[in-house]
N, C-alpha and C positions, 0 to 999 in steps of 0.2 A: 767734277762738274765743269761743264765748255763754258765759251765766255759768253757764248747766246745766253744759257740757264740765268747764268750768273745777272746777266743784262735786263732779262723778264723780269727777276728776283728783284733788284734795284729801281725797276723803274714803277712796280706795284709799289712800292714803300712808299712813293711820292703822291698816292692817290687817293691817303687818308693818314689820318692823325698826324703825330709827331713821333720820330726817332732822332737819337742820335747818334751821328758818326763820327768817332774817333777815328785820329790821326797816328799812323806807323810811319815809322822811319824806316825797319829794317825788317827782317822775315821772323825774328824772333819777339818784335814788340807785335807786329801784325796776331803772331799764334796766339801770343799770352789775350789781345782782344777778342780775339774770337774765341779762346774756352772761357773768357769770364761772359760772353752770350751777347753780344752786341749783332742785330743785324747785318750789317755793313760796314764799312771801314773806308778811309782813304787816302791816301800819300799824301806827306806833306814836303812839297820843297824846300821851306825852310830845315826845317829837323836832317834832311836827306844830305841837304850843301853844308849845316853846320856837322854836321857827323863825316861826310868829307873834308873839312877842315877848309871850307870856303864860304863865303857870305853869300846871303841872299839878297832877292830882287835886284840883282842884274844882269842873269841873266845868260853867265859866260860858262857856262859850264855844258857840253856840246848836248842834242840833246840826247844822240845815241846813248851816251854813259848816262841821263837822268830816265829815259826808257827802260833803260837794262836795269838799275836799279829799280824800278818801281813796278818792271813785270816780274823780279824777283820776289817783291811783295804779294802781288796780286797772285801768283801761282802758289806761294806757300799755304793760302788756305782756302775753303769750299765759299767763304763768304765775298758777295758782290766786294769791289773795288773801286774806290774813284780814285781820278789821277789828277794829283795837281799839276796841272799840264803846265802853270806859268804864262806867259804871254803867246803857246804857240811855238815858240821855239824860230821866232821870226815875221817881219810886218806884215809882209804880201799875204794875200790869200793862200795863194799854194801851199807855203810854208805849215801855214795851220793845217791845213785839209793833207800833209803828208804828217804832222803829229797827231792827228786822229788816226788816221790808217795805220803809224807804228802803234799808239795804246793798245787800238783792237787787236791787232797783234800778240800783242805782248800779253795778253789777258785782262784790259781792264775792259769795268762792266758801264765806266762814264768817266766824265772829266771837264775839267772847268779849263774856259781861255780867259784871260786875262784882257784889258784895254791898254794895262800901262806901259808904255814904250823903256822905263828905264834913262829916258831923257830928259835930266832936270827943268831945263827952259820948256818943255812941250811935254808933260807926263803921261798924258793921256792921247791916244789915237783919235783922229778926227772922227765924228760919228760917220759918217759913210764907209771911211774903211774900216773901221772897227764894224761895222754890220757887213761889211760884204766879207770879213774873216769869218765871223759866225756864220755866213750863209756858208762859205765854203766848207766849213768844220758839218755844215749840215748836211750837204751834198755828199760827202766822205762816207758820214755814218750811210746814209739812204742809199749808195753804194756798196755799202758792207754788207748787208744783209743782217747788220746786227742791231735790235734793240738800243743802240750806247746812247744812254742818258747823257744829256748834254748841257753844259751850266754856262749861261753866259754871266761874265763878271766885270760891273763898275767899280774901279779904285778910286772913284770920287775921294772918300774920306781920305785913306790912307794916303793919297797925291796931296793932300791940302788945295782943293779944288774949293773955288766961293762956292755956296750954295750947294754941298753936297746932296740934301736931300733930293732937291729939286733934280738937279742932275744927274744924278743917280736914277730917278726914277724914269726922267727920258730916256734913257741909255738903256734899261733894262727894258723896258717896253719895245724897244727898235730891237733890242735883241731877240724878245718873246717873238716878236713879228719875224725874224729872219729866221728863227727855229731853234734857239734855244727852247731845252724845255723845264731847267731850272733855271732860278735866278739868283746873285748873288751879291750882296756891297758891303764887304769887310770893312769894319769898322764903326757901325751903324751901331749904339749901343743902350739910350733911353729906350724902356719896353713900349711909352709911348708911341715914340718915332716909328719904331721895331713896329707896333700893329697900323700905322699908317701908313707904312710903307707896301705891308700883306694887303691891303687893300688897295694902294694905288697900280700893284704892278697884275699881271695878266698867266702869271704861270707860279708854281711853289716857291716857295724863299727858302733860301738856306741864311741861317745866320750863326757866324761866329762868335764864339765866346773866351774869353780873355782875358788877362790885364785889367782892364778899366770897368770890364760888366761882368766880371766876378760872381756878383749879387744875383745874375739872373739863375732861373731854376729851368729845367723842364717843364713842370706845369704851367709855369709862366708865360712860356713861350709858346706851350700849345693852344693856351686862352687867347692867344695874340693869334693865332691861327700861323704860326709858323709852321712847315714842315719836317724841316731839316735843320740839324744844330751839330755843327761842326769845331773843332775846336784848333784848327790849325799847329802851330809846330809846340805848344804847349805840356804834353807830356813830354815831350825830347827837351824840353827848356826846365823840369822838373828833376827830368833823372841828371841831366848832367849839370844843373842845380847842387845837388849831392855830390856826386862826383866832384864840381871845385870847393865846396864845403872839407871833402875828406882829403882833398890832396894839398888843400891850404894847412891843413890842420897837421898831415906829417909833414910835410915841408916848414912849417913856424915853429911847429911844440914839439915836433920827434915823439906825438902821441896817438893812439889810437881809437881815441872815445871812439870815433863816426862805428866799430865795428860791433857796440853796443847797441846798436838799433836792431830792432826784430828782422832778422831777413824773411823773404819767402821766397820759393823756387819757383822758378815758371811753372803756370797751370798745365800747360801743353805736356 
């Protein structure tokens, strides 16, 4: 399947109910999702940089090598792909609008830009260039000739910004207007907040689940009218969860309970 299908496929999802997409790290977590049956999938930078052996959200890692990984993903299986693009890969506009042009490339079917600059004094991009990055990430796709679903994304919460809700919701509305055509602010986690916010903004929400909203369900978040429910680097913080579990355990006790757990083999 080309990345046009793939891009059709992804952007009907967003047009009714609720799905969710899980996050791969490599071509082997990506398979094992797609034979357990999940529509779509999508890269996560974090899981991608800690499985490189480098830290997330800042950014330093070029973006040709987080491309190449993450069209390694995206080709390993027939299902749509989103790409956690990160900030763009850069402030300026162009910057953005040449990492949409490599995604499409590389096979993904959409992809989220970021607002956060990675700069503790200033974390967030000033609203006009953060919207004329989105305009340009839009002009890119509208140039492609491809479908690419396009997520614009506030890091209000995550920045520790006063008044994320509120700002959040400006931010995503200027986005919806410059042509994003999903919306995003990780971090956001009362299901309250969560269907106030599906009603304040002007295009589909994707919302993460994680850490501190655990509690929420799918249906939950369908009744909230959310669309999309992603879960960022959270299986990769699972399995190698395990992994320092088992290397703690022969490295302290010279034992091997951890190989007492039921394996399974990939579904692929």
């Amino acid at each position: 399947m080309d990345v046009r299908d793939k891009a059709e496929r992804f952007a009907a999802l967003h047009r009714e109910g609720t799905f969710v997409m899980p996050n791969a790290w490599d071509r082997g977590s990506a398979r094992i999702l797609e034979a357990v049956g999940f529509d779509a999938i999508a890269t996560t930078s974090a899981g991608t940089n800690y499985a490189n052996g480098t830290t997330d959200w800042d950014y330093h890692v070029p973006r040709e090598d987080m491309i190449r990984d993450f069209g390694l993903i995206a080709r390993a299986v027939d299902l749509p792909c989103n790409g956690d693009l990160e900030n763009g890969y850069g402030a300026e506009p162009e910057a953005v609008a040449e990492t949409i042009r490599q995604a499409i490339a590389a096979g993904m079917a959409g992809g989220g830009i970021e607002d956060h600059t990675a700069d503790r004094a200033a974390p967030l991009y000033e609203l006009s260039l953060a919207v004329d990055r989105i305009t340009a990430a839009r002009e890119a796709i509208d140039s492609s000739g491809v479908p690419f679903v396009l997520t614009g994304r506030a890091e209000c919460y995550l920045a520790g910004v006063d008044g994320p809700f509120d700002e959040s919701v400006r931010r995503l509305n200027a986005y919806a207007a410059a042509g994003a055509d999903v919306l995003y602010a990780p971090g956001v986690r009362d299901i309250d907040e969560i269907a106030a916010m599906v009603r304040a903004v002007d295009r589909p929400l994707n919302v993460l689940v994680g850490g501190r909203n655990t509690s929420l369900t799918v249906d939950a978040l369908a009744e909230a009218g959310v669309r999309r429910i992603s879960i960022g680097g959270a299986l990769f913080l699972a399995c190698y969860g395990l992994l320092e579990e088992a290397a703690t355990e022969m490295a302290g006790q010279g034992t091997f309970g951890w190989t007492s757990r039921p394996f399974v083999r990939p579904a692929f």
